[in-house]
N, CA, C and O atoms as a printed pandas DataFrame, in Angstrom:
     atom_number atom_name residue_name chain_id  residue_number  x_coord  y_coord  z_coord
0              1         N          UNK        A               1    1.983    7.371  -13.214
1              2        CA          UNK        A               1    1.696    6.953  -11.856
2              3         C          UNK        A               1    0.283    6.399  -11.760
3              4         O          UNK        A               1    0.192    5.304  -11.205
4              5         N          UNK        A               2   -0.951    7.026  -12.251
5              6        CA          UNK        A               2   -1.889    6.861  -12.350
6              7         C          UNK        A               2   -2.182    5.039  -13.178
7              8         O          UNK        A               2   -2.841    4.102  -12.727
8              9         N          UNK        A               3   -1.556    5.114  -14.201
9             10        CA          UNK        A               3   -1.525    3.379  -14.656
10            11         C          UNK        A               3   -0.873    2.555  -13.615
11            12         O          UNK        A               3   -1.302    1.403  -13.673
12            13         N          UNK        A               4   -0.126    2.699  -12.825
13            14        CA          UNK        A               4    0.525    1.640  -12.085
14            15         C          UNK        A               4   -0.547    1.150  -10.968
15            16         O          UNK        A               4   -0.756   -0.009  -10.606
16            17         N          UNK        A               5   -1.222    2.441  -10.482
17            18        CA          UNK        A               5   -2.776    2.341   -9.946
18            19         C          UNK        A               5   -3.367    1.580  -10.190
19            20         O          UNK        A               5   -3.682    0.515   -9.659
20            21         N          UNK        A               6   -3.636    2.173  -11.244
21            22        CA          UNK        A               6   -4.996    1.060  -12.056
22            23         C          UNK        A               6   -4.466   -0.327  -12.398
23            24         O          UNK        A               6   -5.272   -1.234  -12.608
24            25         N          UNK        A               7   -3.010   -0.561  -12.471
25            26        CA          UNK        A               7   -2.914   -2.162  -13.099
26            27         C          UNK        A               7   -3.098   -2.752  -12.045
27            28         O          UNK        A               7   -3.769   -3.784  -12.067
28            29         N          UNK        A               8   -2.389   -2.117  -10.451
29            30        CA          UNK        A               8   -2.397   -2.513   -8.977
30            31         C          UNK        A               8   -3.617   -3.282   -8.673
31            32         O          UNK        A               8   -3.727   -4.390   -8.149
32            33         N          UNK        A               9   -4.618   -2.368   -9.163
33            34        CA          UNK        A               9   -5.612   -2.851   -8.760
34            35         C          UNK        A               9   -6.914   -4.171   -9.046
35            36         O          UNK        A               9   -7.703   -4.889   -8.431
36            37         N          UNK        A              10   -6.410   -3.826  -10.507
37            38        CA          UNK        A              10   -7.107   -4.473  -11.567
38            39         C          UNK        A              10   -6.190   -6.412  -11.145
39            40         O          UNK        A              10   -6.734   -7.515  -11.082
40            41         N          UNK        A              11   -4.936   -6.085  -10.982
41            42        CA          UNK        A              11   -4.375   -7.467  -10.428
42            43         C          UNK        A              11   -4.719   -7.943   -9.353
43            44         O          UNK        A              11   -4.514   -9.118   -9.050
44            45         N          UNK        A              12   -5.431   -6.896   -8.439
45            46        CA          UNK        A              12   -5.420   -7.670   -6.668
46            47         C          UNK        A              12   -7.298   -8.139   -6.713
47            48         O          UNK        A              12   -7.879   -8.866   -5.907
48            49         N          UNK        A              13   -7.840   -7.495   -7.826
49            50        CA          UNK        A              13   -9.537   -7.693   -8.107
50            51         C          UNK        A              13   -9.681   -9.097   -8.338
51            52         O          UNK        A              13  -10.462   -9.918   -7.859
52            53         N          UNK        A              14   -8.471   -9.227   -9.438
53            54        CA          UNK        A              14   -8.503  -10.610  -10.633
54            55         C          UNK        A              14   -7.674  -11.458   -9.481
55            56         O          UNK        A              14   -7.376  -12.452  -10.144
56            57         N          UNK        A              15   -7.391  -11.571   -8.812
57            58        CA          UNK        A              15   -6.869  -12.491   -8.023
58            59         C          UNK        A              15   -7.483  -12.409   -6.917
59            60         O          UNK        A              15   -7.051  -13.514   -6.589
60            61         N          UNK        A              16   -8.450  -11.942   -5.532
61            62        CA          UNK        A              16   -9.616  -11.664   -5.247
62            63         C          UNK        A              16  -10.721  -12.942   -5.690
63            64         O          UNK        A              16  -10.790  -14.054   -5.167
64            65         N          UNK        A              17  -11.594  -12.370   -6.886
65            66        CA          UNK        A              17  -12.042  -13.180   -7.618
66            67         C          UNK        A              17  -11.894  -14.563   -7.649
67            68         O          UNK        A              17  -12.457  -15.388   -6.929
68            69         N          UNK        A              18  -10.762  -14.821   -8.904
69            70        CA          UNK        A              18   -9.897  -16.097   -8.950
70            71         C          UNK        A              18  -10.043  -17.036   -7.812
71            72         O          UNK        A              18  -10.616  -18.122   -7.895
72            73         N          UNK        A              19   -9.369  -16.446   -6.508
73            74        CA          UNK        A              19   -8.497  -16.703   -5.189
74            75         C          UNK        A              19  -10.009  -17.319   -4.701
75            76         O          UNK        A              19  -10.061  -18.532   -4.500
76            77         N          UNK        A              20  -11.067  -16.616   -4.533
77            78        CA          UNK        A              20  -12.495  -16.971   -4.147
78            79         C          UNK        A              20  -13.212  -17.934   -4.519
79            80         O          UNK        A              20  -13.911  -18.661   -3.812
80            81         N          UNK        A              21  -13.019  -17.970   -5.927
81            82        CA          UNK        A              21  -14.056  -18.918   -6.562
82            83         C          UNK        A              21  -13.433  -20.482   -6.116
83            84         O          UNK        A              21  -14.080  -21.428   -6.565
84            85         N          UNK        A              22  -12.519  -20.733   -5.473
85            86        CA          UNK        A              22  -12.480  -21.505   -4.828
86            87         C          UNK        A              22  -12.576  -22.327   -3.650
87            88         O          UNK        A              22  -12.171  -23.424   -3.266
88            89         N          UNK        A              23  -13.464  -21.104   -3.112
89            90        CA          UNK        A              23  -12.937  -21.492   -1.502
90            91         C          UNK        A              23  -14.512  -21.795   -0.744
91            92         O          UNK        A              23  -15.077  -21.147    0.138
92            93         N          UNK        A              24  -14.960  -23.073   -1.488
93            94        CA          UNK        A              24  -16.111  -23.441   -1.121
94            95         C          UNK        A              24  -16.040  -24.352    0.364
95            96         O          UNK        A              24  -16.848  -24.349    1.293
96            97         N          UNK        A              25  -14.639  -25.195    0.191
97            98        CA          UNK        A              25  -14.480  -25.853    1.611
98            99         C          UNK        A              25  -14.154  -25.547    2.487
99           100         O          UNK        A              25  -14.157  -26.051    3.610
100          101         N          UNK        A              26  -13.666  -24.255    1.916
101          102        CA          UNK        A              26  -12.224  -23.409    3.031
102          103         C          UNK        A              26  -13.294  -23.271    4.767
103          104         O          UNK        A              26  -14.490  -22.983    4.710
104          105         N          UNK        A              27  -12.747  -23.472    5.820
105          106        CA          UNK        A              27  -13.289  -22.612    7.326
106          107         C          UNK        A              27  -13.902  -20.766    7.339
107          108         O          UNK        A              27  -13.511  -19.786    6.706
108          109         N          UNK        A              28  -14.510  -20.865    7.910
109          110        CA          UNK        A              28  -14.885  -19.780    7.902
110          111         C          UNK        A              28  -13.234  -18.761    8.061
111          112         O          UNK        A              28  -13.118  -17.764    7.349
112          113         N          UNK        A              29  -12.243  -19.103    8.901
113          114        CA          UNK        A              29  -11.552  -18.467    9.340
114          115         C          UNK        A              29  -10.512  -18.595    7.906
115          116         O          UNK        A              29   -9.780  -17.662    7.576
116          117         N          UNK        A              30  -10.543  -19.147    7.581
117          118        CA          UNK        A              30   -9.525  -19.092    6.312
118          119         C          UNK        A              30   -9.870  -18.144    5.589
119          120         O          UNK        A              30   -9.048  -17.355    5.122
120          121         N          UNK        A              31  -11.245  -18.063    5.362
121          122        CA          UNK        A              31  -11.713  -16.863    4.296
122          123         C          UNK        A              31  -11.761  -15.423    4.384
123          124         O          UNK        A              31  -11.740  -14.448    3.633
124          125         N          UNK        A              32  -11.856  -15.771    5.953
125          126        CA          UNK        A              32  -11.641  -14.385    6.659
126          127         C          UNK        A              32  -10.165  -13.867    6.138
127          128         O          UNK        A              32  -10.057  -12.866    5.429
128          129         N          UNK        A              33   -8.911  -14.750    6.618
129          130        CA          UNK        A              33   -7.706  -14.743    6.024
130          131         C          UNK        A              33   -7.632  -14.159    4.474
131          132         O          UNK        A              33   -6.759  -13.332    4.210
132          133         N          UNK        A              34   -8.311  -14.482    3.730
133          134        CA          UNK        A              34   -8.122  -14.644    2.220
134          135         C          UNK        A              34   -8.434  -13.044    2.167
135          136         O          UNK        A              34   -7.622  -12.204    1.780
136          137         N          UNK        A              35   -9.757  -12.774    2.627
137          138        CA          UNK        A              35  -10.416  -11.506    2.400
138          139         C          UNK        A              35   -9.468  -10.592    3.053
139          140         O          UNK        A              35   -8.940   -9.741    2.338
140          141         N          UNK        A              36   -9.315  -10.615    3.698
141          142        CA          UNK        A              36   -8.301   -9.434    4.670
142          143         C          UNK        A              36   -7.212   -9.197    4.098
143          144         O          UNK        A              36   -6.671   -8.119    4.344
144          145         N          UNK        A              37   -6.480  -10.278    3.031
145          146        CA          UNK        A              37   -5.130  -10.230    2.452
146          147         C          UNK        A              37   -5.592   -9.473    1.424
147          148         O          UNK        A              37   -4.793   -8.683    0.921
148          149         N          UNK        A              38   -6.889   -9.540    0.922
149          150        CA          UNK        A              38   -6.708   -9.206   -0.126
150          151         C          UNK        A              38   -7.205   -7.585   -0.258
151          152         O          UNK        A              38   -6.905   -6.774   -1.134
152          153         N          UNK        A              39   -8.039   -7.418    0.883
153          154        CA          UNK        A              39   -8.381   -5.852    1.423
154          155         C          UNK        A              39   -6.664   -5.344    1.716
155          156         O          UNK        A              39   -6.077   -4.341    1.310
156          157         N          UNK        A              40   -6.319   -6.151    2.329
157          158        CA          UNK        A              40   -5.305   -5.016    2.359
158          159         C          UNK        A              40   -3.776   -5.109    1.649
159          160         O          UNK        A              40   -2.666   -4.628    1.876
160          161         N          UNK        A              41   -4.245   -5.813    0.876
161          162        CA          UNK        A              41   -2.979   -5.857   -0.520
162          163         C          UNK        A              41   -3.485   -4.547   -1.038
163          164         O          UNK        A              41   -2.722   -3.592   -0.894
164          165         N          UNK        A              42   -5.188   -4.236   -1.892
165          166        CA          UNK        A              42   -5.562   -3.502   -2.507
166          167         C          UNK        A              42   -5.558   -1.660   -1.582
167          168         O          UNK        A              42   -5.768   -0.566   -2.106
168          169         N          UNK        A              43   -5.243   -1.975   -0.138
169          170        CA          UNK        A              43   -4.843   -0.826    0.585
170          171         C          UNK        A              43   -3.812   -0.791    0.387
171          172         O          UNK        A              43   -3.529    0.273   -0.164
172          173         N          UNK        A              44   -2.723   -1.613    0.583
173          174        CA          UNK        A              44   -1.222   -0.955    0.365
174          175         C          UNK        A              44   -0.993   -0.721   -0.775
175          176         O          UNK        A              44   -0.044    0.045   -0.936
176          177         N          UNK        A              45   -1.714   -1.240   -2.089
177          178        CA          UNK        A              45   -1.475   -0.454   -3.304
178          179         C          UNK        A              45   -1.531    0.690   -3.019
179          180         O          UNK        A              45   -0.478    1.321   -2.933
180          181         N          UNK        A              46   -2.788    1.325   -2.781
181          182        CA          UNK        A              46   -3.399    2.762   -2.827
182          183         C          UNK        A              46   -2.803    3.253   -2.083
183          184         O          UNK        A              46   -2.740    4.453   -2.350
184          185         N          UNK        A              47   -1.992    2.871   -0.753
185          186        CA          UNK        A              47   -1.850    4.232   -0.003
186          187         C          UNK        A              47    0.078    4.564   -0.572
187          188         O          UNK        A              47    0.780    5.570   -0.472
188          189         N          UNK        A              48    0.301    3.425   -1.047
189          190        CA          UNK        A              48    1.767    3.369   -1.517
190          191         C          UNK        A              48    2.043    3.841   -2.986
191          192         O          UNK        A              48    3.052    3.713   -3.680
192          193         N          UNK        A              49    0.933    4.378   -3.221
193          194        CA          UNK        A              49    0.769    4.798   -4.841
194          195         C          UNK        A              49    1.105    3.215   -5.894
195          196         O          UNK        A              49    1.971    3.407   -6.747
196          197         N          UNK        A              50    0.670    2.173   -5.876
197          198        CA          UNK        A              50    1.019    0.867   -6.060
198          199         C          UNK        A              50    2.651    0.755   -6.564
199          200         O          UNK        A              50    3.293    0.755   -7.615
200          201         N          UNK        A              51    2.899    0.651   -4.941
201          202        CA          UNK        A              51    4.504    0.044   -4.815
202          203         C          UNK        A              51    4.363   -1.660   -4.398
203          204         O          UNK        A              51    3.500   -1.701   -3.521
204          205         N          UNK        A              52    4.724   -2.666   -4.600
205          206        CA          UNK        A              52    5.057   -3.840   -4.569
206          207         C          UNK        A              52    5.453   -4.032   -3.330
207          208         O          UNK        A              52    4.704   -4.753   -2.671
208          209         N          UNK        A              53    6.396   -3.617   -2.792
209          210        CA          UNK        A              53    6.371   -3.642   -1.113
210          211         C          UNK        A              53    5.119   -3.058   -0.474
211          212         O          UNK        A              53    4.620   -3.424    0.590
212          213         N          UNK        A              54    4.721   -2.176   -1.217
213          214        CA          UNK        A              54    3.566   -1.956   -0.149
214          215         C          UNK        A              54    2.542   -2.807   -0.190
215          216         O          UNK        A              54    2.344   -3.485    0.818
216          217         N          UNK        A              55    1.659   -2.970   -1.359
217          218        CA          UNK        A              55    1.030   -3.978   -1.687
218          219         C          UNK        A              55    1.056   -5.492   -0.654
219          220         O          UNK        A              55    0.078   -5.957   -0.069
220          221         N          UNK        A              56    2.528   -6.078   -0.648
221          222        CA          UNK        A              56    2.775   -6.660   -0.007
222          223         C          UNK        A              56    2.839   -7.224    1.300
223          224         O          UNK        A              56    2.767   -8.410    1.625
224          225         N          UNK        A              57    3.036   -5.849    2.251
225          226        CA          UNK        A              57    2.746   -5.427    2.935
226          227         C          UNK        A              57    1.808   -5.465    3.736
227          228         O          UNK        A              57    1.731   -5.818    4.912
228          229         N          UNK        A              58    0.852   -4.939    2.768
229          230        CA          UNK        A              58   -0.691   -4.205    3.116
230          231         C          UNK        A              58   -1.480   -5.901    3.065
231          232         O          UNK        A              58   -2.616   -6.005    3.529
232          233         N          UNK        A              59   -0.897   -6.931    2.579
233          234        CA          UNK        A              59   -1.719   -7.946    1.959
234          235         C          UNK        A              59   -1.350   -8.984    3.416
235          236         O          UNK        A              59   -2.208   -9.647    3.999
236          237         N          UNK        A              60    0.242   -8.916    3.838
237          238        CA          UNK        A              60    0.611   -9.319    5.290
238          239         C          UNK        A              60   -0.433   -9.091    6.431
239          240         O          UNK        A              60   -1.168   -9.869    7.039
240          241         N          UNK        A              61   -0.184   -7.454    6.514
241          242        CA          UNK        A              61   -1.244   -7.121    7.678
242          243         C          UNK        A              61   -2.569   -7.199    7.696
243          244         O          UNK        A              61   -3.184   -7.275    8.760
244          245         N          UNK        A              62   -3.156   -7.189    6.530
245          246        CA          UNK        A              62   -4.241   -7.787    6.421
246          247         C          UNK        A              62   -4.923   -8.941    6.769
247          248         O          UNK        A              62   -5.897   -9.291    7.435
248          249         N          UNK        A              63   -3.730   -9.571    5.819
249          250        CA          UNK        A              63   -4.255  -11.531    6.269
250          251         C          UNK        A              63   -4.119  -12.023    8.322
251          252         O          UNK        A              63   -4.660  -12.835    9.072
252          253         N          UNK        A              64   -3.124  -10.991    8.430
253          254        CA          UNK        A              64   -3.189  -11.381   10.112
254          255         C          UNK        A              64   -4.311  -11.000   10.721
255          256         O          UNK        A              64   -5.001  -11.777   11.381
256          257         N          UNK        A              65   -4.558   -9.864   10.559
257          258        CA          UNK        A              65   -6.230   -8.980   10.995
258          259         C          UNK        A              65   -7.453  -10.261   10.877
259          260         O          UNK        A              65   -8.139  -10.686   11.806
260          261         N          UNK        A              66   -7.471  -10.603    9.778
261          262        CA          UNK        A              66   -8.478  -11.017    9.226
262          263         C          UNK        A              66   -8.784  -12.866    9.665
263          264         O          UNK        A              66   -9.858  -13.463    9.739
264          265         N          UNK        A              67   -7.152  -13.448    9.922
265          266        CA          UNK        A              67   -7.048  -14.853   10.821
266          267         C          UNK        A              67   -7.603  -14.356   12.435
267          268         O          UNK        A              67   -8.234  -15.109   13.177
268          269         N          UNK        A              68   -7.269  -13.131   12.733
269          270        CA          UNK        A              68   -7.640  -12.802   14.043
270          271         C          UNK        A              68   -9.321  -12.800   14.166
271          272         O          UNK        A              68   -9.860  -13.283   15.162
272          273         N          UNK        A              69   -9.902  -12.362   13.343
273          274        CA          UNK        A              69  -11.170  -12.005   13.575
274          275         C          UNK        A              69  -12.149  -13.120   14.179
275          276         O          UNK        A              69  -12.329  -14.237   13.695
276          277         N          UNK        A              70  -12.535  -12.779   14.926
277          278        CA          UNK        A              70  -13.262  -14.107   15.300
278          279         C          UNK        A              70  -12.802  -15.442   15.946
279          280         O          UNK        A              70  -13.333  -16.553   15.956
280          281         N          UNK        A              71  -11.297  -14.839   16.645
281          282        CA          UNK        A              71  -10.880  -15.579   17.216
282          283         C          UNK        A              71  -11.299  -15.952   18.311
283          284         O          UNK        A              71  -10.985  -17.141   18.366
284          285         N          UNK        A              72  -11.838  -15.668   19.263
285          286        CA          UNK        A              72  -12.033  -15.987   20.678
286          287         C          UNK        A              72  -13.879  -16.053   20.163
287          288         O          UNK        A              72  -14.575  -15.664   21.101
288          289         N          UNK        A              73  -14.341  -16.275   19.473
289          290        CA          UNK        A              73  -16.111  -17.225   19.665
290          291         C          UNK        A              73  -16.328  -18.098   20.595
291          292         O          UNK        A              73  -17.423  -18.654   20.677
């Protein structure tokens, strides 16, 4: 159980990363998007003991949170 953890995580870091080093043109609000998916992909790993639906999940509600933020400036 403990490895499925750690690979969970080690995949949502490396894609994080990856996913970032590109996003020099992106809107502020996109990145917000990006970051939030990816906070909470790496939450639904953890709280789902890294289940794939959760992950999934966690990476959904995230990215909505995170398009929201800063919506009304």
């Amino acid at each position: 159980m403990k490895t499925n953890h750690n690979l969970a995580v080690r995949i949502v870091a490396t894609a994080l990363v990856l996913g970032l080093s590109g996003c020099s043109d992106l809107t502020t609000r996109d990145k917000n998007t990006i970051i939030g998916a990816s906070i909470g992909a790496a939450a639904g790993a953890v709280l789902t003991g890294g289940s794939g639906l959760g992950t999934v999940g966690g990476a959904a509600v995230g990215g909505v949170i995170g398009h929201q933020i800063g919506k009304y400036k």
